[in-house]
mmCIF entry with sequence, helices, sheets and N, C-alpha, C, O atoms, coordinates in Angstrom:
data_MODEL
# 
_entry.id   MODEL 
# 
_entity.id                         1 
_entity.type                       polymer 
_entity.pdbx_number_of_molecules   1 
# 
_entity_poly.entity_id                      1 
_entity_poly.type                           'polypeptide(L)' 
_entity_poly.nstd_linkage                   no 
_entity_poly.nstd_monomer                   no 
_entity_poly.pdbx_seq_one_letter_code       
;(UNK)(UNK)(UNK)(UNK)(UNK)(UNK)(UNK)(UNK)(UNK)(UNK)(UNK)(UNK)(UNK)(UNK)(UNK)(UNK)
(UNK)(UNK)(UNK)(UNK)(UNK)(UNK)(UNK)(UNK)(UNK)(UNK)(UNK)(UNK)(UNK)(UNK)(UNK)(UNK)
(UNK)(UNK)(UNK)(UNK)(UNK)(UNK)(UNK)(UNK)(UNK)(UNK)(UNK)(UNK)(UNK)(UNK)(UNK)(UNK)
(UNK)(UNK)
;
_entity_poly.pdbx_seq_one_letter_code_can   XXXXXXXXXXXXXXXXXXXXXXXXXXXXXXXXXXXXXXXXXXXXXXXXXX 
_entity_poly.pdbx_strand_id                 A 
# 
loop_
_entity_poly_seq.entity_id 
_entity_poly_seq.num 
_entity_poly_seq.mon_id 
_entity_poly_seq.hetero 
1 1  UNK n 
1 2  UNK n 
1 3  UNK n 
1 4  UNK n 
1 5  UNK n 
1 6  UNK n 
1 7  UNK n 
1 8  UNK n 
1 9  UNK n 
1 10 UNK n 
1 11 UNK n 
1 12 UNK n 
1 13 UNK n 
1 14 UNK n 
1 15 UNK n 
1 16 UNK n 
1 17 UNK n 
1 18 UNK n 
1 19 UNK n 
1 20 UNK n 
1 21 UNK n 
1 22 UNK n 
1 23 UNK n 
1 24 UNK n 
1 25 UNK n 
1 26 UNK n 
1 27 UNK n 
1 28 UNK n 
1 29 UNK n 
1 30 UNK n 
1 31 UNK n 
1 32 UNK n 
1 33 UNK n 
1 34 UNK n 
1 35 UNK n 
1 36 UNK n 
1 37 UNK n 
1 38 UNK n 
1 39 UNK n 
1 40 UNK n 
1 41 UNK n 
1 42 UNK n 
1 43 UNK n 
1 44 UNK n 
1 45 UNK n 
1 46 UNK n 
1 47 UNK n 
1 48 UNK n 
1 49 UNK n 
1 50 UNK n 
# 
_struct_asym.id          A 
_struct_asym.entity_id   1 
# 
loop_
_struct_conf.conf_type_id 
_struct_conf.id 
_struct_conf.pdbx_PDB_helix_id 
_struct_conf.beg_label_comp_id 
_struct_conf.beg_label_asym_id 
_struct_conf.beg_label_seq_id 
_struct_conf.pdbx_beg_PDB_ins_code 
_struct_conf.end_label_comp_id 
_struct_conf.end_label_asym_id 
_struct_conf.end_label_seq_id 
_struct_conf.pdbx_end_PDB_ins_code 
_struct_conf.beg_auth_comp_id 
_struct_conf.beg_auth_asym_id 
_struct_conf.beg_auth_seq_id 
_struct_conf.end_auth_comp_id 
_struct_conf.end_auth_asym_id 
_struct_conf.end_auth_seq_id 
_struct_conf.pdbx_PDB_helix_class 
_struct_conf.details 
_struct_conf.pdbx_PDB_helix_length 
HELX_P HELX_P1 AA1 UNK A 2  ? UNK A 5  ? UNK A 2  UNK A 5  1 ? 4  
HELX_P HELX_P2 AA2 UNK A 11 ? UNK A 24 ? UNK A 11 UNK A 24 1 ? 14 
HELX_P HELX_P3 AA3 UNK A 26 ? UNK A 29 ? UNK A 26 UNK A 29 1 ? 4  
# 
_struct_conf_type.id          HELX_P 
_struct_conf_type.criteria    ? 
_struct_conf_type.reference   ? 
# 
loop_
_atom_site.group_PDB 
_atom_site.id 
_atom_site.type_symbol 
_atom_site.label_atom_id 
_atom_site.label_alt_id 
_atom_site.label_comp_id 
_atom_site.label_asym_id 
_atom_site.label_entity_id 
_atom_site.label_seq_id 
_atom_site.pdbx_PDB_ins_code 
_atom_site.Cartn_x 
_atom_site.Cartn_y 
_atom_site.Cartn_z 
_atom_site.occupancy 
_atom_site.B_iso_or_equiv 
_atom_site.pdbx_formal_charge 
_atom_site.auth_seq_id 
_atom_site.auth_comp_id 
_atom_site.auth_asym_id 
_atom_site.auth_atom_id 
_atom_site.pdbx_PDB_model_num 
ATOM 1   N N  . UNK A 1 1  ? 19.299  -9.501  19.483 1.00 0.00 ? 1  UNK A N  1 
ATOM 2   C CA . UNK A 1 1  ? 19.511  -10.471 20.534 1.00 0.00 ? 1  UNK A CA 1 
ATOM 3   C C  . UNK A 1 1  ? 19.971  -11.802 19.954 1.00 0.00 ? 1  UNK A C  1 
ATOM 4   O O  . UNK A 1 1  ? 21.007  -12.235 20.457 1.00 0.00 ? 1  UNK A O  1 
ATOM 5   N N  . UNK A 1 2  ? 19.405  -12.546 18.985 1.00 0.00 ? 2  UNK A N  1 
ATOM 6   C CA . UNK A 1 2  ? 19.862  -13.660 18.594 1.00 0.00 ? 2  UNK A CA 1 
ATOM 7   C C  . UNK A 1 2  ? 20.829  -13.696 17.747 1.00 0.00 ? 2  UNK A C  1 
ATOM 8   O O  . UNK A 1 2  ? 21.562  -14.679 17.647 1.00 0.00 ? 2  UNK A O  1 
ATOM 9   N N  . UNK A 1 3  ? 21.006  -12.190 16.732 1.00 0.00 ? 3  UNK A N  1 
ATOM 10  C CA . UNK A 1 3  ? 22.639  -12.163 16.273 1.00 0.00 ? 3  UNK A CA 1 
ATOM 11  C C  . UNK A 1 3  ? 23.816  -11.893 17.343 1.00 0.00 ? 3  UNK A C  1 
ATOM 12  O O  . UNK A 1 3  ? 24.979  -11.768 16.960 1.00 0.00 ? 3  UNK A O  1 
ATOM 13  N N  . UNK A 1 4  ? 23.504  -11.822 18.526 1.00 0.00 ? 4  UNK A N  1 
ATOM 14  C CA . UNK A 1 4  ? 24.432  -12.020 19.723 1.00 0.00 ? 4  UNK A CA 1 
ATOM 15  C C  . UNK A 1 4  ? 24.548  -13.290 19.861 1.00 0.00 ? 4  UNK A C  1 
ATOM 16  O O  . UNK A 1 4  ? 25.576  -13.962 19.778 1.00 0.00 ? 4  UNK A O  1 
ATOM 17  N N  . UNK A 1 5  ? 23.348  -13.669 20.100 1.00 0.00 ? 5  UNK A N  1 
ATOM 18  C CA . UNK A 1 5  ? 23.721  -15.268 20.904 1.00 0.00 ? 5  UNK A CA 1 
ATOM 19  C C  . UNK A 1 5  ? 24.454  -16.208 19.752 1.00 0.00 ? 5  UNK A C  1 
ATOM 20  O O  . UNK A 1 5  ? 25.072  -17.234 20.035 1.00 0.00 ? 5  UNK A O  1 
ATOM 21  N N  . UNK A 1 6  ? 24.311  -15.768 18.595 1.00 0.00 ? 6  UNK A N  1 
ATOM 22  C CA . UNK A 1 6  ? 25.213  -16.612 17.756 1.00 0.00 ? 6  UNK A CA 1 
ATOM 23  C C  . UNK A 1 6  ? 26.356  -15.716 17.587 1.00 0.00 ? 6  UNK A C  1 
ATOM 24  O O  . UNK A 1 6  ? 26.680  -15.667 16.400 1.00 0.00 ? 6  UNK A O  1 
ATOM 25  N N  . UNK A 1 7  ? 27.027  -15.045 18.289 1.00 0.00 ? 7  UNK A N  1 
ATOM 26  C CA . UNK A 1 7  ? 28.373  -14.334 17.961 1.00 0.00 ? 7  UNK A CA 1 
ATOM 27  C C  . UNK A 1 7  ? 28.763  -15.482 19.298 1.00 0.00 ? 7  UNK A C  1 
ATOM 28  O O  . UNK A 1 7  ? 29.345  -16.562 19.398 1.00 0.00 ? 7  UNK A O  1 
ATOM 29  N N  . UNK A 1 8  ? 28.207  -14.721 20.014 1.00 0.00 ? 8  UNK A N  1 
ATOM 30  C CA . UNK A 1 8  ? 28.900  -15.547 21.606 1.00 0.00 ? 8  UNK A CA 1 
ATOM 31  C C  . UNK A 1 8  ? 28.218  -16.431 22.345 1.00 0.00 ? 8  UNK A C  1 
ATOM 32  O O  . UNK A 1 8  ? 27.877  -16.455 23.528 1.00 0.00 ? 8  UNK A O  1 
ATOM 33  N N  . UNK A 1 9  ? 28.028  -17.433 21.084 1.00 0.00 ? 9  UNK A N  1 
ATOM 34  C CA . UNK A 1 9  ? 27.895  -18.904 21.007 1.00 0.00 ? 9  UNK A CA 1 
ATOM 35  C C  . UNK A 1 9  ? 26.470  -19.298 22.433 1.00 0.00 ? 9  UNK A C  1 
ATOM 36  O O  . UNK A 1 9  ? 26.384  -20.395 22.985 1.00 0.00 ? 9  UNK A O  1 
ATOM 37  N N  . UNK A 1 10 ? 25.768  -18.393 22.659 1.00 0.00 ? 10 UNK A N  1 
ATOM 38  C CA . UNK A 1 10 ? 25.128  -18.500 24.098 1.00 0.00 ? 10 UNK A CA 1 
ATOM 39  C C  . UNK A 1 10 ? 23.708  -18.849 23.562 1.00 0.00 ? 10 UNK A C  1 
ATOM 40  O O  . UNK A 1 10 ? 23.290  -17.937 22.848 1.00 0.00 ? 10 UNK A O  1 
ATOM 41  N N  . UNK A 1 11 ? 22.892  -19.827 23.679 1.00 0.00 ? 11 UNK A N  1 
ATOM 42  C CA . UNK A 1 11 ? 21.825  -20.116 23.592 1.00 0.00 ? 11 UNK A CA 1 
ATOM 43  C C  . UNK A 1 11 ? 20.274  -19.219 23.927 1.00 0.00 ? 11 UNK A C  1 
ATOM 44  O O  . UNK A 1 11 ? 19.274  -18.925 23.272 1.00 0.00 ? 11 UNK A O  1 
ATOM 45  N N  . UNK A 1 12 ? 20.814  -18.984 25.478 1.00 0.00 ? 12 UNK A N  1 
ATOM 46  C CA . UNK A 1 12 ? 19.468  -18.273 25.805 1.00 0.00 ? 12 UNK A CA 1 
ATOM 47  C C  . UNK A 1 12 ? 19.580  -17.116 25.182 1.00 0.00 ? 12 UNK A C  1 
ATOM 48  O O  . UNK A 1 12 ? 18.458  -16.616 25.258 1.00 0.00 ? 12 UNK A O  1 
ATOM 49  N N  . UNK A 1 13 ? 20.377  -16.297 24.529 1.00 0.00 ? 13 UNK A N  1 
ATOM 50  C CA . UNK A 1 13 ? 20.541  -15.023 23.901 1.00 0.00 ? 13 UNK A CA 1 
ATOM 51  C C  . UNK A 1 13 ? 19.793  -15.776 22.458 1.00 0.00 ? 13 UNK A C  1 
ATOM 52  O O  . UNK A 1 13 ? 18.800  -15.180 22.040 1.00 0.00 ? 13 UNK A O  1 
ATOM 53  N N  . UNK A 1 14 ? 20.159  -16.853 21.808 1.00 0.00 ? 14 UNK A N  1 
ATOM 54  C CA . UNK A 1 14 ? 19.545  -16.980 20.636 1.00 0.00 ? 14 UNK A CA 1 
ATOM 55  C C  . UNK A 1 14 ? 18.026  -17.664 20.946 1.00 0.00 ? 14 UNK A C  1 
ATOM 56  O O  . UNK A 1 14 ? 17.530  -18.081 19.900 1.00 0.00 ? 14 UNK A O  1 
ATOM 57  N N  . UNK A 1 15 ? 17.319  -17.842 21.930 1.00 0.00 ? 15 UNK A N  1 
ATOM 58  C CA . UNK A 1 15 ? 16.240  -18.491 21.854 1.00 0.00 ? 15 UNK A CA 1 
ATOM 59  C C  . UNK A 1 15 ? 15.753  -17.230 22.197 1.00 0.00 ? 15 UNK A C  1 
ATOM 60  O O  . UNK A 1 15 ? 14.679  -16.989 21.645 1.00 0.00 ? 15 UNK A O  1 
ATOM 61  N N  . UNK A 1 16 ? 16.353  -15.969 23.224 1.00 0.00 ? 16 UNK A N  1 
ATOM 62  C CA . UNK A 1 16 ? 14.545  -14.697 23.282 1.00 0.00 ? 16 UNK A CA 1 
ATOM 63  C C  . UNK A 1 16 ? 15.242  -14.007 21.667 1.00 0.00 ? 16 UNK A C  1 
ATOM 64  O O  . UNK A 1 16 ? 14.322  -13.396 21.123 1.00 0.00 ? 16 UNK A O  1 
ATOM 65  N N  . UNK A 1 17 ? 16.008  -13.968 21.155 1.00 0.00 ? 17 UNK A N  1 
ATOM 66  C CA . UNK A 1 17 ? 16.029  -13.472 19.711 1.00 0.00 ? 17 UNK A CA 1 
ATOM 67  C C  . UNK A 1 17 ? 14.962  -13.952 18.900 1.00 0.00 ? 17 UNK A C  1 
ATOM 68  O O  . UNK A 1 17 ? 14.298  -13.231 18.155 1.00 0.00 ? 17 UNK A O  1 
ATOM 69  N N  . UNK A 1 18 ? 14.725  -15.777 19.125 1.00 0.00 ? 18 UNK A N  1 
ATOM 70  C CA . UNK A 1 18 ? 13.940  -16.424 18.037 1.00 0.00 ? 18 UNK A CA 1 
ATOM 71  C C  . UNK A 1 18 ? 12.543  -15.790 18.741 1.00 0.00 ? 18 UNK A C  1 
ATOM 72  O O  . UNK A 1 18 ? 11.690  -15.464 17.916 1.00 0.00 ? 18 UNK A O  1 
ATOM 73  N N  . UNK A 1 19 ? 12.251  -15.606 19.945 1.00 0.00 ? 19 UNK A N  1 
ATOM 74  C CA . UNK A 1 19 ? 11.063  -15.369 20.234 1.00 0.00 ? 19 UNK A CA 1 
ATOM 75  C C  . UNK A 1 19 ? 10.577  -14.206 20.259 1.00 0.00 ? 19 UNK A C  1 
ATOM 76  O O  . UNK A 1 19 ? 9.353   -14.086 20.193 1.00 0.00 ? 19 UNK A O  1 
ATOM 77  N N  . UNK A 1 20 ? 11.485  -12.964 20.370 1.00 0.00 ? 20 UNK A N  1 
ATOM 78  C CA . UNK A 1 20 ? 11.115  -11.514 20.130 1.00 0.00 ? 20 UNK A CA 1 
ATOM 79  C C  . UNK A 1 20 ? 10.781  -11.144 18.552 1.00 0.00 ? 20 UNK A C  1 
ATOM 80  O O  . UNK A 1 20 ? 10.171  -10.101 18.316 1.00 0.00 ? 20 UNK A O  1 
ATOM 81  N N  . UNK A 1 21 ? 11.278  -12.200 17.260 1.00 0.00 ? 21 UNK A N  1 
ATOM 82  C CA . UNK A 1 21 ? 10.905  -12.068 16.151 1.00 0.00 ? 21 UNK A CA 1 
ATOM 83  C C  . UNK A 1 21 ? 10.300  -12.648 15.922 1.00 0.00 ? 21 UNK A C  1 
ATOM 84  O O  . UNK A 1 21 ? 9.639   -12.082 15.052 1.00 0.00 ? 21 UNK A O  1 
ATOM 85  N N  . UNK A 1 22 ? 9.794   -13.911 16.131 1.00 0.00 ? 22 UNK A N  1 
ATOM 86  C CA . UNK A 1 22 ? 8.382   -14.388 15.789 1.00 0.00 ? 22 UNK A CA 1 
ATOM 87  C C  . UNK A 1 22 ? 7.191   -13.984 16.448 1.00 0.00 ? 22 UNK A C  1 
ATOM 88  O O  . UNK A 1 22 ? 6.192   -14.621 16.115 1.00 0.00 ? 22 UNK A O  1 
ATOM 89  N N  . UNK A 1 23 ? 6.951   -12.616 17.750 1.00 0.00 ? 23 UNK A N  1 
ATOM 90  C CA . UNK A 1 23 ? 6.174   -12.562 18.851 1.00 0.00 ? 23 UNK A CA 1 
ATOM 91  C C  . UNK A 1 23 ? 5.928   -11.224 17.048 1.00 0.00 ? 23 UNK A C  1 
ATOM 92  O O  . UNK A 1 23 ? 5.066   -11.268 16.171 1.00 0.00 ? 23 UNK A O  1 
ATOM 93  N N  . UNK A 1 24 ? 6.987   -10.370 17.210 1.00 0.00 ? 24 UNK A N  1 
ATOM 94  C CA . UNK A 1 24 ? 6.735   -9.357  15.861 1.00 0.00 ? 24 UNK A CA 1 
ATOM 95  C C  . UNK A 1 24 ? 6.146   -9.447  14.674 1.00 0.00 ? 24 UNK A C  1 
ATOM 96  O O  . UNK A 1 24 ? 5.327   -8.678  14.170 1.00 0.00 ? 24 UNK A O  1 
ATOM 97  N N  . UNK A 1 25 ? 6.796   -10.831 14.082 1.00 0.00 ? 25 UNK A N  1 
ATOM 98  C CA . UNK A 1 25 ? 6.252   -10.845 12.927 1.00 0.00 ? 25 UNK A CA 1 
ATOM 99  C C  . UNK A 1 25 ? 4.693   -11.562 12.632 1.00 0.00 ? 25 UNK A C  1 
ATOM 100 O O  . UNK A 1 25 ? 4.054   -11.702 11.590 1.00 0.00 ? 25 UNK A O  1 
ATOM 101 N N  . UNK A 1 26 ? 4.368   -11.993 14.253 1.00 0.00 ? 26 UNK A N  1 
ATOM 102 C CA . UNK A 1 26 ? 2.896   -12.540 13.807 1.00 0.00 ? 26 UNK A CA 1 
ATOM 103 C C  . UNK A 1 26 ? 2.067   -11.190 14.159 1.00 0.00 ? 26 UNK A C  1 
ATOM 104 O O  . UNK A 1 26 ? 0.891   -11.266 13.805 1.00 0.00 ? 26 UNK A O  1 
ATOM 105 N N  . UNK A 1 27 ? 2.401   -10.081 14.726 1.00 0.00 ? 27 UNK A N  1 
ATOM 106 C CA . UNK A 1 27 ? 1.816   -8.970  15.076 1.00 0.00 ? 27 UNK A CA 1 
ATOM 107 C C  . UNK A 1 27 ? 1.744   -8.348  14.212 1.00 0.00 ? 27 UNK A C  1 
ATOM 108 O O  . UNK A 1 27 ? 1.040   -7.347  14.342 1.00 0.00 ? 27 UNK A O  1 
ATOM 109 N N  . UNK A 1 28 ? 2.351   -8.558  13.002 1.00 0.00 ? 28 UNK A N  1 
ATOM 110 C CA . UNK A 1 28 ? 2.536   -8.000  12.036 1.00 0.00 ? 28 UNK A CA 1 
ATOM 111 C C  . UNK A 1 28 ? 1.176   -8.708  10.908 1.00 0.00 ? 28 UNK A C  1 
ATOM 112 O O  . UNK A 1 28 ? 0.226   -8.175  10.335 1.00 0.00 ? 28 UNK A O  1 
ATOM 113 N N  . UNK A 1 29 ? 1.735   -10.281 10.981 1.00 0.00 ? 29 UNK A N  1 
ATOM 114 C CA . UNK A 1 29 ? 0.653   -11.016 9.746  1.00 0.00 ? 29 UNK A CA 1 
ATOM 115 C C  . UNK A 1 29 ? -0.799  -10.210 10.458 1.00 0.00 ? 29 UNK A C  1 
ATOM 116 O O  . UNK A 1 29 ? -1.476  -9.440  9.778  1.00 0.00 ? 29 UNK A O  1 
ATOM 117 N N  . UNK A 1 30 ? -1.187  -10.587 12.168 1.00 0.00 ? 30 UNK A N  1 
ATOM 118 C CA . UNK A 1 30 ? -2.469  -10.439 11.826 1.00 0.00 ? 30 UNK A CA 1 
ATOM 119 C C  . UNK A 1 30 ? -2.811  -8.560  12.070 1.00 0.00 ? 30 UNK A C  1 
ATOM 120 O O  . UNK A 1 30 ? -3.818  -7.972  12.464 1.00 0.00 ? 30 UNK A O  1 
ATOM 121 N N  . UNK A 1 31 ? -2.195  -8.336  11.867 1.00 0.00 ? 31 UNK A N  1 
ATOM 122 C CA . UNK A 1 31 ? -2.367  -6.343  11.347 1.00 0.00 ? 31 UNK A CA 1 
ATOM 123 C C  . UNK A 1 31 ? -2.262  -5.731  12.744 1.00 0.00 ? 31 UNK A C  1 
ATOM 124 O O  . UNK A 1 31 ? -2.824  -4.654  12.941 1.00 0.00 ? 31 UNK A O  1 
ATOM 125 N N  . UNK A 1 32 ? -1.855  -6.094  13.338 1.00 0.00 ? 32 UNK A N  1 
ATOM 126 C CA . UNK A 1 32 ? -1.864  -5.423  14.934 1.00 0.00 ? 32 UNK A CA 1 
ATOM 127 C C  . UNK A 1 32 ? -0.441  -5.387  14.911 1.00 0.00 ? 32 UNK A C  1 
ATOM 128 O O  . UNK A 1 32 ? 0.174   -6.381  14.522 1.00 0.00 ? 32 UNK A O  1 
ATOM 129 N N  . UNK A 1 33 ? 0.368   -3.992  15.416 1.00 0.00 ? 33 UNK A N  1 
ATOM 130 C CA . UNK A 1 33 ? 1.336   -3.352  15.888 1.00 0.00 ? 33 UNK A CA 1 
ATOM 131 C C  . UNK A 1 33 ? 1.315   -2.512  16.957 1.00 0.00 ? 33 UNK A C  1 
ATOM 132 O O  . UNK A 1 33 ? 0.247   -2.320  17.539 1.00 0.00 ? 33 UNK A O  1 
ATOM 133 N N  . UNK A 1 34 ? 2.399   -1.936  17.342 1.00 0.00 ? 34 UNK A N  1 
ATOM 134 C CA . UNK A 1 34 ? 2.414   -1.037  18.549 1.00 0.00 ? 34 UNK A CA 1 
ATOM 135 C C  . UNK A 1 34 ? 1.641   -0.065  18.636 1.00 0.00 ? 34 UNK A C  1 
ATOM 136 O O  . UNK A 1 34 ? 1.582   0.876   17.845 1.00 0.00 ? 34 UNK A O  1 
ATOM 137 N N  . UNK A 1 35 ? 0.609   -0.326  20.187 1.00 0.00 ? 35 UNK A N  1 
ATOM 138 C CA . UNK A 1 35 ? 0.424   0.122   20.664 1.00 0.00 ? 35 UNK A CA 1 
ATOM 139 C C  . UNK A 1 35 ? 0.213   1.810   21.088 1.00 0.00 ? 35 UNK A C  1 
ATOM 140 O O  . UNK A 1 35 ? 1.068   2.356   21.785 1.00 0.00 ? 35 UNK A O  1 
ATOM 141 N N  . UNK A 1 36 ? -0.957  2.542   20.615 1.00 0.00 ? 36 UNK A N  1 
ATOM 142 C CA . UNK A 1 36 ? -0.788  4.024   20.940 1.00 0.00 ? 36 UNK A CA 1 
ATOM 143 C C  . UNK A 1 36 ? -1.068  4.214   22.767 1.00 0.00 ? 36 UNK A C  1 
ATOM 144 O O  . UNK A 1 36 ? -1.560  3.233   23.325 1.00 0.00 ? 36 UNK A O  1 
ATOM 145 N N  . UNK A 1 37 ? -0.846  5.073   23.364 1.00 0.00 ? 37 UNK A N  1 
ATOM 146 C CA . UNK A 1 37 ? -1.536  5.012   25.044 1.00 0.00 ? 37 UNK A CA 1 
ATOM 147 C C  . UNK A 1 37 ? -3.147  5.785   24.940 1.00 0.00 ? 37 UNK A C  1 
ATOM 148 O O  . UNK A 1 37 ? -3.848  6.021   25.923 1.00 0.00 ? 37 UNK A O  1 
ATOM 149 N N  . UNK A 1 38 ? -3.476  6.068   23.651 1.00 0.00 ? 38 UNK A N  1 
ATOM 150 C CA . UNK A 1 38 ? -5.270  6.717   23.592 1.00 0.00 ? 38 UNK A CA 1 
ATOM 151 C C  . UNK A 1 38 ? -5.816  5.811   23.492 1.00 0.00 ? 38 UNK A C  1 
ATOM 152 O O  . UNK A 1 38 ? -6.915  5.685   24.033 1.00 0.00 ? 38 UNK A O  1 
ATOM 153 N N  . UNK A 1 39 ? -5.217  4.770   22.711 1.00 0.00 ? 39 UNK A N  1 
ATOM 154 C CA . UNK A 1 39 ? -6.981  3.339   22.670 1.00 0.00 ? 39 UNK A CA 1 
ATOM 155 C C  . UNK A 1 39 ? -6.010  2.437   22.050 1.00 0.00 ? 39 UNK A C  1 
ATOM 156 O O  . UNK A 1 39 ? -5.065  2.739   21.322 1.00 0.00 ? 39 UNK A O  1 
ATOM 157 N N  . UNK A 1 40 ? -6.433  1.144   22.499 1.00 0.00 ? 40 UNK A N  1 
ATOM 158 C CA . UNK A 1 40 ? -5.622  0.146   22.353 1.00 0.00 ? 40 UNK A CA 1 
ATOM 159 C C  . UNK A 1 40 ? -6.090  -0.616  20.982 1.00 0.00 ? 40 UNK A C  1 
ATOM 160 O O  . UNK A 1 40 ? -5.644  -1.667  20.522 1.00 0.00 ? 40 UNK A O  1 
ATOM 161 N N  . UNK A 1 41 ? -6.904  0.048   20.579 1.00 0.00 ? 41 UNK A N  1 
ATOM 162 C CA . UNK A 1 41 ? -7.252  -0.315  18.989 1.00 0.00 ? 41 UNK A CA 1 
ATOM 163 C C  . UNK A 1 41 ? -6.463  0.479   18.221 1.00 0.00 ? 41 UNK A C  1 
ATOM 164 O O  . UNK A 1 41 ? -6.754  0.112   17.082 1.00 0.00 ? 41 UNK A O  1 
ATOM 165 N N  . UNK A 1 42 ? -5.359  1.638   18.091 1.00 0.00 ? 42 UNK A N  1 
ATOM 166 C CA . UNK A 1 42 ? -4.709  2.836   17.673 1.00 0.00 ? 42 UNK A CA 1 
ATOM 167 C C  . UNK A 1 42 ? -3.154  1.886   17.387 1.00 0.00 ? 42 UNK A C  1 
ATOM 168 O O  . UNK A 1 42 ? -2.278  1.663   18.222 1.00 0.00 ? 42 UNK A O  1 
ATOM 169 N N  . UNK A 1 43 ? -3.178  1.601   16.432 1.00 0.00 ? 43 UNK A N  1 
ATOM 170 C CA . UNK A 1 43 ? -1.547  1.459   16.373 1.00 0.00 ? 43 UNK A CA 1 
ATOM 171 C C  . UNK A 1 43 ? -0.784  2.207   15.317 1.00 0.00 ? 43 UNK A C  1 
ATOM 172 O O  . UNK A 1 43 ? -1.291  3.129   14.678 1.00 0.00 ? 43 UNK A O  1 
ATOM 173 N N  . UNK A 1 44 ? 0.660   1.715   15.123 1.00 0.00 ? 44 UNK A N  1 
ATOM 174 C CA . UNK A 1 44 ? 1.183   2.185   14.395 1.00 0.00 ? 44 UNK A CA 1 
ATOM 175 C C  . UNK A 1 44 ? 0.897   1.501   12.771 1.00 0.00 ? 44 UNK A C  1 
ATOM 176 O O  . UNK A 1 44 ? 1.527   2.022   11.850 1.00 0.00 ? 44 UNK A O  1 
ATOM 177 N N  . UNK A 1 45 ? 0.454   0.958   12.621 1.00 0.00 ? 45 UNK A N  1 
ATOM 178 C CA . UNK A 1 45 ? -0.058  0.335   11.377 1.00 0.00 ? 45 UNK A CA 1 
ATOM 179 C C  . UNK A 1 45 ? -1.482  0.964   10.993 1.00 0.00 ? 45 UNK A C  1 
ATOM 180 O O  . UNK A 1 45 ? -2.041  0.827   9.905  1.00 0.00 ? 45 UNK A O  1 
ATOM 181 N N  . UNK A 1 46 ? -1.964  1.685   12.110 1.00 0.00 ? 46 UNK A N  1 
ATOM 182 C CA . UNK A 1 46 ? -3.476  1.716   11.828 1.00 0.00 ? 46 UNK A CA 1 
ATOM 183 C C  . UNK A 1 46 ? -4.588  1.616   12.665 1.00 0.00 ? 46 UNK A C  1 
ATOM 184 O O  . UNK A 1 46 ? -4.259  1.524   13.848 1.00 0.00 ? 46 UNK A O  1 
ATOM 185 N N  . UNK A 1 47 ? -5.899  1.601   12.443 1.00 0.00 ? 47 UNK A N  1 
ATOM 186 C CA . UNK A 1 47 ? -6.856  1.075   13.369 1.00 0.00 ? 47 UNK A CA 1 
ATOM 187 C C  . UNK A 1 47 ? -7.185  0.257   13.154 1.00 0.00 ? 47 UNK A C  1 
ATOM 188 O O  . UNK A 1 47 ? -7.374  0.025   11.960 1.00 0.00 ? 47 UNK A O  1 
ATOM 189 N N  . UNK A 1 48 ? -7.579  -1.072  14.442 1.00 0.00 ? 48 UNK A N  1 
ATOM 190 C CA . UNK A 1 48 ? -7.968  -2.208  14.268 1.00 0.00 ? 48 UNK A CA 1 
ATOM 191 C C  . UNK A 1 48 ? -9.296  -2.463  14.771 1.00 0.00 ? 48 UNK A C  1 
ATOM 192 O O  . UNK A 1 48 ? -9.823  -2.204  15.853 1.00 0.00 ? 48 UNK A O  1 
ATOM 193 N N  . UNK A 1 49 ? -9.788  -3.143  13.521 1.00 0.00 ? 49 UNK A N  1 
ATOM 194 C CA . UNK A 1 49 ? -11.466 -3.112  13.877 1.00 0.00 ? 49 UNK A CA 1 
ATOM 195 C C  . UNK A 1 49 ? -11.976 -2.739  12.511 1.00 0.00 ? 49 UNK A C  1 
ATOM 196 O O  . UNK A 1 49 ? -11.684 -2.856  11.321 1.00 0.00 ? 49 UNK A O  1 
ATOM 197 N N  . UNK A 1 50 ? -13.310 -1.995  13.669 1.00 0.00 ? 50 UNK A N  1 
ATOM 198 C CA . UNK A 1 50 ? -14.527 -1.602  12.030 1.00 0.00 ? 50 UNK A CA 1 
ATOM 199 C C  . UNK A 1 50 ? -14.355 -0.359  11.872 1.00 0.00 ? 50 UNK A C  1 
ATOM 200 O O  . UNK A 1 50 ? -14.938 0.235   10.965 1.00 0.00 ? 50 UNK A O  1 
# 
């Protein structure tokens, strides 16, 4: 999305770019990733918790 909005010069394409990768990469620092539909502690990184 935001390597669009800087092809075709369009702002709101580069501001949900800046925000769909920083929403990721803090999901990432604090160990939480996507979502399984069995338990919302189940991700793709792992289980979160004890």
């Amino acid at each position: 999305m935001g390597l669009c909005g800087f092809y075709f010069e369009y702002s709101l394409l580069i501001l949900i770019g800046v925000i769909l990768f920083s929403h990721a990469a803090v999901d990432r620092i604090f160990g939480s990733g996507l979502k399984y539909s069995d338990n919302f502690k189940n991700t793709h990184l792992g289980k979160i918790g004890k």
